[in-house]
N, C-alpha and C positions, 0 to 999 in steps of 0.2 A: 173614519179618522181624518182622512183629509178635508174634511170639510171642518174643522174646528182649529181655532184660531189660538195659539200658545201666546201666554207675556208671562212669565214668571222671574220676580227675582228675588233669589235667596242667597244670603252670605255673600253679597256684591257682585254675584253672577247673576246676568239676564239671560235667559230661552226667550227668545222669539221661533215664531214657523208656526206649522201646522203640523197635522199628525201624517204628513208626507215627507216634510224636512223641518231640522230645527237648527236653530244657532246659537251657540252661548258664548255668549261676551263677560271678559270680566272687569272688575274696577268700576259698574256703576253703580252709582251712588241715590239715583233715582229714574222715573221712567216716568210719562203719560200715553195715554192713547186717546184713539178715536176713530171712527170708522171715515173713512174719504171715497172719494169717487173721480174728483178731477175735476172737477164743475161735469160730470158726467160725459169725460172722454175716455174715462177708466172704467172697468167693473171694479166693485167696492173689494174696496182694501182695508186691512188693517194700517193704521199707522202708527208708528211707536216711534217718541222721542226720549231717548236718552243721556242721563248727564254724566259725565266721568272727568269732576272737576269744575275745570275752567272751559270745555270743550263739551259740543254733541255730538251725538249720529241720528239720524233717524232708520226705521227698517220699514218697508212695506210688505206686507202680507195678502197675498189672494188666495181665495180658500179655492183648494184644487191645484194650484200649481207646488209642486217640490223643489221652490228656489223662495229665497231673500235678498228684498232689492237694498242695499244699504248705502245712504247717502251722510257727506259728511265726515269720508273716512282723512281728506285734507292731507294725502301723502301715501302712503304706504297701508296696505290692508294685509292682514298674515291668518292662514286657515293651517289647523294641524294634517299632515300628511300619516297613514299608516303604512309601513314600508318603502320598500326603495325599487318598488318594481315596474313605476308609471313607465305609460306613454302620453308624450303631449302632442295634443293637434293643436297648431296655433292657426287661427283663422283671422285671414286677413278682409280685410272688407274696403272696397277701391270706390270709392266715389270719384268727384270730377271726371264724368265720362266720356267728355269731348278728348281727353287724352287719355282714358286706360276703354278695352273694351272687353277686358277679363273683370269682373265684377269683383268676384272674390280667389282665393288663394288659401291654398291649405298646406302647413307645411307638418312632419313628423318627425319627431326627436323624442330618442329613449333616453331615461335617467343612465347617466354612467357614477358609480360609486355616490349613489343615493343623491344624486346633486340635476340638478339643469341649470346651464349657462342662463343666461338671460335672452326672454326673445319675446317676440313685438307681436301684436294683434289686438284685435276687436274682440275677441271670441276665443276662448280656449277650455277645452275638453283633455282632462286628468284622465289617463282610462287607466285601471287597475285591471289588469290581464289573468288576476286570479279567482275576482270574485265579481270580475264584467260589471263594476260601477261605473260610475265618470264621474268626475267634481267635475260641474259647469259654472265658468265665470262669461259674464256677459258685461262689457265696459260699455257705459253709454256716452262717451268721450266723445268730441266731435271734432272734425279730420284732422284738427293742427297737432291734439294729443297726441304724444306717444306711449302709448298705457304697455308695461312690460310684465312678464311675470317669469319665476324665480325661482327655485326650491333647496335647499341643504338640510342635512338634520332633522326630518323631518316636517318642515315646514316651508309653505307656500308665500311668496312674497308680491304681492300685484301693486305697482305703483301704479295707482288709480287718477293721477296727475290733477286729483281734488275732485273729480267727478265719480257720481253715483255707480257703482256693480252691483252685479246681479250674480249671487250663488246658490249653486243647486247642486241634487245628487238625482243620479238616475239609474238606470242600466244604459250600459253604454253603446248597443243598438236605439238608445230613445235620446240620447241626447240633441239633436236636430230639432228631434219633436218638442224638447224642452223648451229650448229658443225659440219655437215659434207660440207654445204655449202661453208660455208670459209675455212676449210681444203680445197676444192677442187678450190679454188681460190690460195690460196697460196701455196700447191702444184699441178701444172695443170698436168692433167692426160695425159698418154700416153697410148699407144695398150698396153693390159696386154701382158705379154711372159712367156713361158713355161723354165726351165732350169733343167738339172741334175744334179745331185749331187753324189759321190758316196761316202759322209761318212754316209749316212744313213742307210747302212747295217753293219755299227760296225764296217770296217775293219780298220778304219782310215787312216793312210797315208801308210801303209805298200803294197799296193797294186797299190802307184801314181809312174809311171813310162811310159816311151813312149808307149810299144809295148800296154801296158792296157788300155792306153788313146786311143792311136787308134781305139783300140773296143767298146770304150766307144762312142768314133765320130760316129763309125758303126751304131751301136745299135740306137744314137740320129738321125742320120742321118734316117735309115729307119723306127722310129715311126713317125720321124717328128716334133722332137723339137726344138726351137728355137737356145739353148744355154746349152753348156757342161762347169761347171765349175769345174778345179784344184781345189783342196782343199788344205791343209795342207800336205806338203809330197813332194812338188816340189823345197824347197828349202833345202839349204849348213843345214842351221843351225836344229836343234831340240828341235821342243817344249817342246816335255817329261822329257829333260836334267833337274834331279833337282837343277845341278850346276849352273843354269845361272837363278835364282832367287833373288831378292832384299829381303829385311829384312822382307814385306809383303809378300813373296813367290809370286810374281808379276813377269812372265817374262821379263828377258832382251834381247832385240835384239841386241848386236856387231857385230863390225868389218864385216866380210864376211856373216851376219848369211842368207840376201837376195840373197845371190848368187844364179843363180840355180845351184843343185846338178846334176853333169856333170854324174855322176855315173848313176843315172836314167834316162836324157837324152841325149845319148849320140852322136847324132846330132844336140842339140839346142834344144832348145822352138819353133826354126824357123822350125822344121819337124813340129812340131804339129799344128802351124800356117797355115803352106800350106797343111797339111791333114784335116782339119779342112773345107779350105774354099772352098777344091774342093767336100766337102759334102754339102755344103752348112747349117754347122751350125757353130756358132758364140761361141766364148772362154769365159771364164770367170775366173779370178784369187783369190784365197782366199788370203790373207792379214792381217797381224797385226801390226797397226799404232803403233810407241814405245811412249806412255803416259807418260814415268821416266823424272822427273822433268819436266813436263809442258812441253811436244812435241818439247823438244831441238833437237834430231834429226827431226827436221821436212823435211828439205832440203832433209839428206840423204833418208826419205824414199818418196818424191816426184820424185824424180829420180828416184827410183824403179820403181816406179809406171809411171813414163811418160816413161820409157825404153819398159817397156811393152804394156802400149798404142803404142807406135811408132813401137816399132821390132817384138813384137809378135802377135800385133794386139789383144790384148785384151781389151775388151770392156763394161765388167761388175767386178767391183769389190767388194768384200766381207769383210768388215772391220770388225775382232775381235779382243777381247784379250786387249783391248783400257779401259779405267778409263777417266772420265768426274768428277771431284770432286769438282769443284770450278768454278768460272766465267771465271777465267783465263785458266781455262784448257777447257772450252766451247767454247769462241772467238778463242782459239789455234785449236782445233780441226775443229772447223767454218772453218777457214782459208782455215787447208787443204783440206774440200770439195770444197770448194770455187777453189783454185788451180787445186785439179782432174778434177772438172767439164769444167775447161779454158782449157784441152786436144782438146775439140772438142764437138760437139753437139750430139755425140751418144753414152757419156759415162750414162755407169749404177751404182749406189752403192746399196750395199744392207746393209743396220745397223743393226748389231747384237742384240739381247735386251736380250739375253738368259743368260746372267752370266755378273756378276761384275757391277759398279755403270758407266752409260751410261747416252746418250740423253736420254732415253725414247722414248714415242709415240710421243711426243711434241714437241721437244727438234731437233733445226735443220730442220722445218718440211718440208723445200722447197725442201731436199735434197732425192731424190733415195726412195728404196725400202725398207721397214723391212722384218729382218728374225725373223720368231716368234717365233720358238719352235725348240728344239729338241727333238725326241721322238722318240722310239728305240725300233724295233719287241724283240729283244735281250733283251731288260731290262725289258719287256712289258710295255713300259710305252707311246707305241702308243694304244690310241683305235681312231675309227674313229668317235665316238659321242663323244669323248671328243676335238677334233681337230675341228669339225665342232658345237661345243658349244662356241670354245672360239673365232673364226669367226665372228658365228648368236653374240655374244655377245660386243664386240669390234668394230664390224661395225655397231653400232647404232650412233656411237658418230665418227667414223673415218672412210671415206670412205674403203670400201674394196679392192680397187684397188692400195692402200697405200701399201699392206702384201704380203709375199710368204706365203704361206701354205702349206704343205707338205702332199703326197700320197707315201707309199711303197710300197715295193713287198711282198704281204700277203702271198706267198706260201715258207716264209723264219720262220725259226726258230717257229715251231709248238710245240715244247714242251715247250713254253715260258708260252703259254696259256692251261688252262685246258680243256679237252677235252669237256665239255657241256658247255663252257663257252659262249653264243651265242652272246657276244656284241668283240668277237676275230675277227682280221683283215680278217682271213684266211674264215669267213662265210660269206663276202662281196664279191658282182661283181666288179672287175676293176675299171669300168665304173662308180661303185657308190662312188668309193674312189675316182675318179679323180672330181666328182659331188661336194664334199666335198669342194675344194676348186679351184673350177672352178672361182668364184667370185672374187678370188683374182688372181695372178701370182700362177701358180700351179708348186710347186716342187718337181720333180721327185727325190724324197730322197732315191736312190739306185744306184746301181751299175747295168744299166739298160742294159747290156749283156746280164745278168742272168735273164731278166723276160720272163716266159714260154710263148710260143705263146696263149697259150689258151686266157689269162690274156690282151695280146697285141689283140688280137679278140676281147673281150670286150671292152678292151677301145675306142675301133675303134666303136664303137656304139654311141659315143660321141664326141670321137675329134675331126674329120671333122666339126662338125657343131658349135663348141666351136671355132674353126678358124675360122669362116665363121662371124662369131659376136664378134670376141674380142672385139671388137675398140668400140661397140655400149656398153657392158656393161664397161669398162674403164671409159667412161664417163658418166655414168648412173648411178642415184641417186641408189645405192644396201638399202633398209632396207629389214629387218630380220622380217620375218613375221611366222605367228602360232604359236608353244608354246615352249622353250628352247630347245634346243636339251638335253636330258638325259639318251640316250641309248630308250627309250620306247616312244616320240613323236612323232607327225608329226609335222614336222618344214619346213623352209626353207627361200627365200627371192622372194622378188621382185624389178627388175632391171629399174625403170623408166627410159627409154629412151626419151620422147619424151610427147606431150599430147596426141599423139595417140596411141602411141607402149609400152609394156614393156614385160618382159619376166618373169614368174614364174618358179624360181625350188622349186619344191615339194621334202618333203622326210617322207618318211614313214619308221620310226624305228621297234624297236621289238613289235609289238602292235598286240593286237588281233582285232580289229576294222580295218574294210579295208575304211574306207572312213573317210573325213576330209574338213573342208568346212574353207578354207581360205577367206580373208578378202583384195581386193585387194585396197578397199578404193574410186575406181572408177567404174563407169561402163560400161562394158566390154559386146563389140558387136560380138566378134572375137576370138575363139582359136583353136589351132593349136600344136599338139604335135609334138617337132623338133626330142626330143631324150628321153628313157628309157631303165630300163635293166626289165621291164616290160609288160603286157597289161594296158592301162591305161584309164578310163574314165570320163569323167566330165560332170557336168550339170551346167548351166550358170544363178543365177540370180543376177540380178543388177549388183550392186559390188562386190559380191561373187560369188566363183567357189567351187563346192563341188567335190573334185577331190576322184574318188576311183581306189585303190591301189591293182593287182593281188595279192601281196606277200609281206610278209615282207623286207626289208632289201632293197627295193624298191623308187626311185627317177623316176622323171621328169620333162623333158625340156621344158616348156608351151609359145609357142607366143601370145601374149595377143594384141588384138585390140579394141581401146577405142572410 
């Protein structure tokens, strides 16, 4: 049944859904459909447009998910409630992460005399505590929204602030799963990939120039990374300029400011191109779309950007610096992913969430990658339990294969941290910082010349066998299993692959207790340690695995068979 596609309408009421969940609208007057796909960044959907009047909606339908995405709704959306007995979980979702480092937020409120006040999120979960369902709404609103939802009399009131939701039903242990379900429908997952970076050691652009990138290639090339990305530094113009500010102190890009700076390459972007590819790693451009008045230059900076798809072969692009304030400046900046992605089927984007008013996690979601954080040995405001909290914490609700995540070079800037400080980058193995965010697209946030071999010896304790299973955790259900990461738990996730297979990473924080009995929910005939910077041992009952831990500071890579 879930896999068959419902449109019926009779006596000016539509069913839309599948034979998992259905929706029925009334007042239309007619409907189309068609099957879509996204230009193939979605798995195929049902699309249903309908007319009620002078006004649409569309629904989208994926066979297997128990939700409907409906766009169009232009104000206010209302579902019938049965009884007065909910609980609402309103989930909040924190982008710009230069200022928040709690990701997301969950708040709790019961109906009093069949009613709920009015309260705020991205994400909210109706649970019926009598027959354990949940009504799932998912807002794809982007951060300026304030999307609210509402109940009296029976019915649910979600001011969708003109943007698309998503409703579903589930059991109310699955509603998590739901969210990541249809995220992973509508944006269909690819092999996660490995990329560097070199503003993450603080020098920022003062260091982007040919003979440095070539080292940089070096360096990627023989740990074995997928992709070297330019940052800020390679073009004419300069961001730091405070003269090229509008009245918000909001960079302007003019006239030449995309040119490259011939001064730093002084053969082309096209040397870097072909030293690139005879290492066999792949380029990536940093980028900032000009948002002033509603993405008027938008022409000029797709040209940029197809210039560099075509002449330099770049293939992953990084969009910051960009404002999202309005609807109009949504569909504007839609657009141009839309454009980038007509390059060709092997472009990549990676969406900023780190500073100023953006999509969000929501907002746009068929498109690329997010960048989640910045976070800086220099300013200490990298620790690696805070990086892998906000992970285990964000990948309940959004697959993890959605994020970059970032690992440094711990043997950088030691007097950042205090010397007994035991939760510092610098008392971690390589190997455990790359474990951090193995889960998602892992970013090497350095200037990866400078990492000491010792550090590349340990990572090598892992990466080969993280290559060896990208594509199996890409598309594998990631939850977050054991107890938050806070510097002092054992935490970690498990990778559903399959009903037979999935994979456990373990991690054991600063804790005096060396064992840990996770929960894997099913049970487990099979394991098999792939990777550690440990000794490691387990004992197998049922659906739990009680994994014990030689040492603190301590991970592992579990193949689980079910």
């Amino acid at each position: 049944m879930g896999n068959q596609y419902i449109c019926e309408l009779n006596n000016s009421k539509l069913t839309v859904g599948n034979g998992l969940f259905c929706l029925t609208e009334s007042g239309v007057d007619s409907y189309t459909s068609e099957k879509c796909d996204n230009s193939g960044l979605s798995a195929e959907f049902l699309k249903v447009k309908a007319t009620f009047g002078d006004t649409s909606r569309t629904y989208s339908i994926w066979e297997g998910v128990p939700a409907v995405e409906i766009g169009g709704c232009n104000g206010i959306f209302t579902y019938p409630l049965k009884g007065n007995n909910y609980t609402l979980r309103a989930i909040k979702l924190y982008a710009v992460t230069d200022y928040h480092d709690d990701f997301t937020d969950e708040t709790v409120h019961c109906m009093f005399r069949g009613k709920l006040s009015k309260k705020y999120g991205n994400i909210f979960f109706l649970d019926d505590p009598l027959t354990k369902e949940s009504a799932v709404f998912i807002s794809t609103a982007p951060d300026y929204a304030k999307v609210s939802l509402e109940s009296d009399e029976g019915t649910v009131r979600i001011d969708t602030c003109g943007y698309s939701i998503v409703v579903g039903k589930c059991k109310t242990t699955d509603s998590e799963a739901l969210c990541r379900l249809w995220y992973r429908h509508k944006c269909k997952p690819t092999e996660l990939y490995t990329m560097a970076n070199t503003w993450g050691d603080y020098n920022a652009w003062r260091c982007v120039a040919d003979d440095f990138i070539k080292a940089e290639i070096d360096a990627s090339s023989a740990i074995g990374l997928d992709t070297l990305q330019i940052d800020d530094g390679w073009q004419t113009g300069n961001t730091d300029d405070p003269t090229i500010r509008d009245e918000k102190n909001r960079r302007i890009f003019l006239n030449d400011f995309w040119e490259l700076k011939k001064e730093k390459f002084k053969n082309g972007m096209e040397e870097m191109r072909d030293y690139a590819a005879d290492k066999n790693v792949k380029l990536g451009l940093w980028f900032a779309p000009d948002s002033q008045h509603c993405y008027t230059r938008l022409e000029r900076d797709i040209a940029v950007l197809k210039k560099a798809y075509d002449e330099w072969n770049m293939r992953y692009f990084k969009f910051d610096m960009l404002y999202v304030e309005n609807m109009e400046m949504y569909k504007a900046f839609e657009e141009m992913l839309r454009r980038v992605y007509s390059f060709g089927n092997d472009v990549f984007v990676q969406l900023d969430v780190t500073n100023g008013i953006r999509n969000g996690y929501l907002g746009v979601t068929q498109y690329g990658r997010i960048f989640a954080e910045n976070r800086y040995l220099k300013l200490r405001t990298y620790y690696p339990h805070r990086t892998l909290h906000n992970l285990w914490n964000i990948s309940k609700y959004i697959p993890a294969f959605k994020f970059q995540f970032e690992l440094v070079n711990p043997t950088l800037f030691p007097e950042s941290y205090d010397a007994d400080d035991e939760l510092a980058p610098a008392k971690h193995d390589m190997d455990y910082l790359f474990a951090i965010a193995m889960m998602s697209n892992p970013l090497f946030w350095m200037e990866v010349q400078f990492l000491p071999e010792k550090q590349i010896n340990e990572l090598n304790r892992v990466f080969p066998v993280w290559k060896s299973i990208r594509n199996e955790l890409a598309n594998a259900d990631v939850v977050p299993v054991g107890d938050c990461p806070d510097g002092s738990a054992f935490t970690g996730f498990v990778a559903k692959v399959s009903d037979e297979k999935a994979y456990l990473l373990a991690f054991r924080e600063v804790n005096e207790d060396d064992f840990f009995v996770f929960n894997i929910g099913k049970s487990v005939k099979f394991a098999n340690t792939l990777a550690s910077n440990g000794n490691i041992r387990y004992n197998i009952v049922g659906d739990k695995i009680e994994v014990k831990f030689d040492k603190m500071r301590s991970y592992a890579l579990i193949e689980l068979r079910f």
